[in-house]
C-alpha positions as CSV (number, residue, x, y, z in Angstrom):
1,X,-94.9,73.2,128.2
2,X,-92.5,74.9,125.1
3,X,-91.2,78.0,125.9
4,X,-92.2,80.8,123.0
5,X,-89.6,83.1,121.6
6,X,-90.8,86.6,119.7
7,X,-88.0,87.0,116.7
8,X,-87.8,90.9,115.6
9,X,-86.1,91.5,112.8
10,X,-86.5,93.0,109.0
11,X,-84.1,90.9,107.7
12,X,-86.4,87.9,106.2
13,X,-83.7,85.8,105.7
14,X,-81.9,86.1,109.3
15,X,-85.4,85.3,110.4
16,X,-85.7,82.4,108.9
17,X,-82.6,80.6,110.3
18,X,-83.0,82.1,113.4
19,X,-86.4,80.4,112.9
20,X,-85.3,76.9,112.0
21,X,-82.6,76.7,114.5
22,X,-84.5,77.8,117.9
23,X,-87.9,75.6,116.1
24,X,-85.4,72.5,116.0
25,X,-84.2,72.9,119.6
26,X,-88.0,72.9,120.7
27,X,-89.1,76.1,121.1
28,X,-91.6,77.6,119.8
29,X,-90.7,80.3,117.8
30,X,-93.3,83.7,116.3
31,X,-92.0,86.2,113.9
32,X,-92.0,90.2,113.0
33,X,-90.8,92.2,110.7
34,X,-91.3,95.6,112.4
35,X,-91.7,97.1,116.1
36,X,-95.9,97.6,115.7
37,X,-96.2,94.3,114.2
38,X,-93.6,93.3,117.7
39,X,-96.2,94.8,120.0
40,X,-99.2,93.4,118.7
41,X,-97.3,89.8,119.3
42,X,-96.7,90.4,122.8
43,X,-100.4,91.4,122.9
44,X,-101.3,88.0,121.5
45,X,-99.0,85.7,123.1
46,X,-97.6,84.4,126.3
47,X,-94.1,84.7,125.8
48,X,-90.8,83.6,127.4
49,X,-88.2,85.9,125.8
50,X,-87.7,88.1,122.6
51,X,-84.5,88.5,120.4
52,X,-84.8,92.0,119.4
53,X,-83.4,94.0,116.2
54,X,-81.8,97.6,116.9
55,X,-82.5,98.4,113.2
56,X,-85.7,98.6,112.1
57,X,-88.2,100.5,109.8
58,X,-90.9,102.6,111.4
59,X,-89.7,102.8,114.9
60,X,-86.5,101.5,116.1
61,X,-85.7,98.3,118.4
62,X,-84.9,101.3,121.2
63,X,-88.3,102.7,120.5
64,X,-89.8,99.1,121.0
65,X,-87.8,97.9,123.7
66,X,-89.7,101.1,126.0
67,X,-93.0,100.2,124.7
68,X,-92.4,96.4,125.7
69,X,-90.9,97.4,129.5
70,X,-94.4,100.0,129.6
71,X,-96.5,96.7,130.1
72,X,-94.0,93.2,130.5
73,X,-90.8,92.1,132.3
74,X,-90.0,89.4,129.1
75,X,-86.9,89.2,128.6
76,X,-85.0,90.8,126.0
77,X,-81.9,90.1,124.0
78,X,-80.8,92.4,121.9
79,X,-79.6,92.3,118.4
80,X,-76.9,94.9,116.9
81,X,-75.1,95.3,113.8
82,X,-72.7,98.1,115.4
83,X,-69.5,97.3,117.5
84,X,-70.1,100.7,119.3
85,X,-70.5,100.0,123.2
86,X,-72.8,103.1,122.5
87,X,-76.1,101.1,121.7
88,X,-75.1,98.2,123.9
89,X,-75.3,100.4,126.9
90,X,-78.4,102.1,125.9
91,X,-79.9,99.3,125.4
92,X,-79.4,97.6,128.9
93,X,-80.2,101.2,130.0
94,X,-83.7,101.0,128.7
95,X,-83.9,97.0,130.4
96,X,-82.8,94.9,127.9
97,X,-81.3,91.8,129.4
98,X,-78.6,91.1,127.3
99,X,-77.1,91.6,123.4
100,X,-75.4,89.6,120.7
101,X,-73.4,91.6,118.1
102,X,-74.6,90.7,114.1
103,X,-72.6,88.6,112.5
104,X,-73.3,85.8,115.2
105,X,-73.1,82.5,115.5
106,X,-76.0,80.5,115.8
107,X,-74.5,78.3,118.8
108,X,-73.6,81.9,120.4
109,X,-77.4,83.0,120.1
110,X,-78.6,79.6,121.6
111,X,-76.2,79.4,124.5
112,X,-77.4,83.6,125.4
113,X,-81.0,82.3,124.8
114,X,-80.7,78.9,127.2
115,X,-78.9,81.3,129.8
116,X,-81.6,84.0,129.8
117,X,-84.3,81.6,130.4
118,X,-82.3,79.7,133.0
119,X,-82.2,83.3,134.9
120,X,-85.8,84.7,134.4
121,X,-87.7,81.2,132.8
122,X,-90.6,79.5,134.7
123,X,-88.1,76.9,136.0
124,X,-86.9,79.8,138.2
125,X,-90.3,81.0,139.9
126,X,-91.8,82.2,136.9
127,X,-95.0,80.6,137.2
128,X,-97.8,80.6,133.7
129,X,-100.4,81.9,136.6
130,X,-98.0,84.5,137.1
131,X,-96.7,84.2,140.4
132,X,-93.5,84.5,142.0
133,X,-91.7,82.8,143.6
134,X,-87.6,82.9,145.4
135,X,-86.6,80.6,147.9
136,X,-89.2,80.3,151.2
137,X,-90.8,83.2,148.9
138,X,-94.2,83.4,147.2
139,X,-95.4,86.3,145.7
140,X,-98.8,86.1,143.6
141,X,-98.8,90.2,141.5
142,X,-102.8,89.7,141.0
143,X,-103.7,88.3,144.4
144,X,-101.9,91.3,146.0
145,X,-100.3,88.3,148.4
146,X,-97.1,87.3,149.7
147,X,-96.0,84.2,151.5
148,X,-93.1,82.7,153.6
149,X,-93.1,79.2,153.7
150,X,-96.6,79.1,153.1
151,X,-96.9,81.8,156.1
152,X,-99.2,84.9,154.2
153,X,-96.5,88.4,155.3
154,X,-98.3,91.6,156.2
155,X,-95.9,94.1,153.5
156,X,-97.0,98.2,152.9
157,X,-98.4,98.9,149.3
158,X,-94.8,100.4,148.7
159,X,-93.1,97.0,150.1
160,X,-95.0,95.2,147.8
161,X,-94.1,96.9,145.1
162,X,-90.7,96.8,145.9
163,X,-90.4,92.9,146.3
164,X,-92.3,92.3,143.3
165,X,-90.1,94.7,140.9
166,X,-87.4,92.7,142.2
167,X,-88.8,88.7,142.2
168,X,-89.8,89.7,138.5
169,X,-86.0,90.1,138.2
170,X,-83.8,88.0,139.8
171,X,-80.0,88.5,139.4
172,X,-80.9,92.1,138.0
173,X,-79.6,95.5,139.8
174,X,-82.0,98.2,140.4
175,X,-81.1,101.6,141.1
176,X,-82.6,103.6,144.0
177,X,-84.0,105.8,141.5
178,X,-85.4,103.3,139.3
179,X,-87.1,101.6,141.8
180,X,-88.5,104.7,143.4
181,X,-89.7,106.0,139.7
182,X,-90.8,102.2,139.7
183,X,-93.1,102.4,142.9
184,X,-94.1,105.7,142.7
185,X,-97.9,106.1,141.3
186,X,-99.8,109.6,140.7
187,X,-99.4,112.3,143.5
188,X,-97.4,109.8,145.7
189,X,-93.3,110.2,144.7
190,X,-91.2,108.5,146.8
191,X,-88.4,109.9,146.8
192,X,-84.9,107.9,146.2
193,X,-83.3,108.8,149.4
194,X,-86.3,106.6,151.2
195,X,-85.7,103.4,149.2
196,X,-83.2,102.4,151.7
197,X,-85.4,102.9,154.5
198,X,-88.2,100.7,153.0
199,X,-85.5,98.1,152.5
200,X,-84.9,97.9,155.8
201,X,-88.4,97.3,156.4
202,X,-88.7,94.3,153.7
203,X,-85.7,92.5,154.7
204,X,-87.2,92.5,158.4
205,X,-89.8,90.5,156.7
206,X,-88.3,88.4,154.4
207,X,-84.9,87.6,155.6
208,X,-84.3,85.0,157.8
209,X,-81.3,87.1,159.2
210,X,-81.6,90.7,158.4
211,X,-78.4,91.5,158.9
212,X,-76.9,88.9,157.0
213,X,-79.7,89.1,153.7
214,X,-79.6,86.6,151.3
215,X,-82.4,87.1,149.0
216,X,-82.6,91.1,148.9
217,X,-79.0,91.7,147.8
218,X,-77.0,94.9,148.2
219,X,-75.6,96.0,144.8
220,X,-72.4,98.6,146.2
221,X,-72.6,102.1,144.6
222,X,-75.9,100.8,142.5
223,X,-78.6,99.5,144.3
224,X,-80.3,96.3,145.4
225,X,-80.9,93.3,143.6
226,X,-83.0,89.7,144.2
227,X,-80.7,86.7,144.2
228,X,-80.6,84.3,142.2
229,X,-82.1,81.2,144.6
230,X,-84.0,78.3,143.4
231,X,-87.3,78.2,144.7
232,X,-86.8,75.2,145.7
233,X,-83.6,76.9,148.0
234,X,-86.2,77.1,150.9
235,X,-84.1,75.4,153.7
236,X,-81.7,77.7,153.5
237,X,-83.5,80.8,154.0
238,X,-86.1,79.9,156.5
C-alpha cells in the first residue's frame, strides 16, 4: 500500500515540484496552501508523514504543528526559510520530527523523507489497524491490550499510557515531564518525580532482563526513549 504525504506550503510553485518529485517516487502526495486547510486533510486522510511550512498565512506552521500533535503522532518534517537555530529548536520542541532549511535540494528532502518513514512508517510496527508493535511487543491503543510474544501483560492504566506514548515513537526521547503532562488526565496529575517509579514497573514487564533494558531505553539527563527494534527483533528480547 502507498504511503500518503500531506505537503503544506503557500508557495504554489514549491508545491508543485515537491509534488511531482515525491508523486514520481510512488507516494502519494495531497496538498495545502494554509494551516485550516492542513487540518481538515489530516481529518480526511490516513497519512504517513507531513512536510510542513513555518510561514504561512492565517496561522503559522508553529500554530499548526500544536493542533496536529492535539490529535496524531504523524510525523512531521519541517520546512524553514531562516538559518536561525531559533525556529529549528522550537519546532522539535513542539514534536516536530525533523527540518530541512529552504533553499533545499530535492534529493535532500527525499533522503529526510525515506529516513523518517523508515523510523516511524508501518514497516516499523506501525500497523493501518493501528497497532503497535516493538520487538516480542504488541500493543493494540483501541483494544486497550498488550502482548508479549503473543502472551496478553496485565500493565496499570498509567503503564499503558506510558508504553504506548513511547511505541508510537520509537527512537524519540521523552522527558519526565512530558510524559507525565502526557499521562496525566483530569483531577489525576502525576507528578514527574513518579515517572521513574512507573518505569521500573513497566520494564519488569516488558524487559526480558530488567536490569539490562533493551526496548525501554534510558535517555541520560533527559528521559526515556523506545528503541528502535524491528518487530521482527523478537528473539532477542524474549
Amino acid at each position: 500500500m502507498e504511503e500518503t504525504i500531506l505537503l503544506v506550503d503557500d508557495d504554489a510553485a514549491l508545491l508543485e515540484v515537491m509534488s511531482i518529485v515525491l508523486s514520481s517516487e510512488g507516494y502519494r502526495v495531497v496538498t495545502a496552501v494554509e494551516g485550516m486547510e492542513a487540518l481538515q486533510e489530516l481529518g480526511r486522510e490516513r497519512l504517513d508523514l507531513v512536510v510542513l511550512d513555518v510561514m504561512l498565512p492565517k496561522i503559522s506552521g508553529f500554530e499548526v504543528l500544536k493542533k496536529i500533535r492535539e490529535k496524531s503522532d504523524v510525523p512531521v518534517v519541517m520546512l524553514t526559510a531562516k538559518s536561525q537555530s531559533v525556529d529549528k529548536v522550537v519546532g522539535l520542541e513542539l514534536g516536530a520530527d525533523d527540518y530541512i532549511t529552504k533553499p533545499f535540494d530535492t534529493k535532500e528532502l527525499l533522503a529526510r523523507i525515506r529516513a523518517i518513514l523508515r523510523r516511524f512508517g508501518r514497516q516499523e510496527g506501525r500497523n493501518r489497524d493501528g497497532t503497535l508493535k516493538l520487538g516480542p511487543l504488541e500493543l493494540d491503543p483501541n483494544g486497550y491490550t498488550v502482548t508479549k510474544n503473543g502472551e496478553p501483560l496485565e500493565l496499570t492504566p498509567t503503564e499503558f499510557k506510558i508504553l504506548a506514548l513511547l511505541l508510537k515513537r520509537p527512537g524519540r526521547a521523552f522527558t519526565r515531564a512530558q510524559m507525565s503532562e502526557a499521562v496525566s488526565t483530569g483531577s489525576h496529575y502525576l507528578a514527574s518525580r513518579y515517572i521513574d517509579v512507573h518505569i521500573s514497573r513497566l520494564r519488569a514487564k516488558v524487559e526480558h532482563d530488567p536490569r539490562a533494558p533493551r526496548i525501554i531505553q534510558t535517555v541520560p539527563s533527559v528521559g526515556y526513549r523506545a528503541a528502535r527494534l524491528l518487530a521482527n527483533d523478537s528473539s532477542k528480547s524474549a
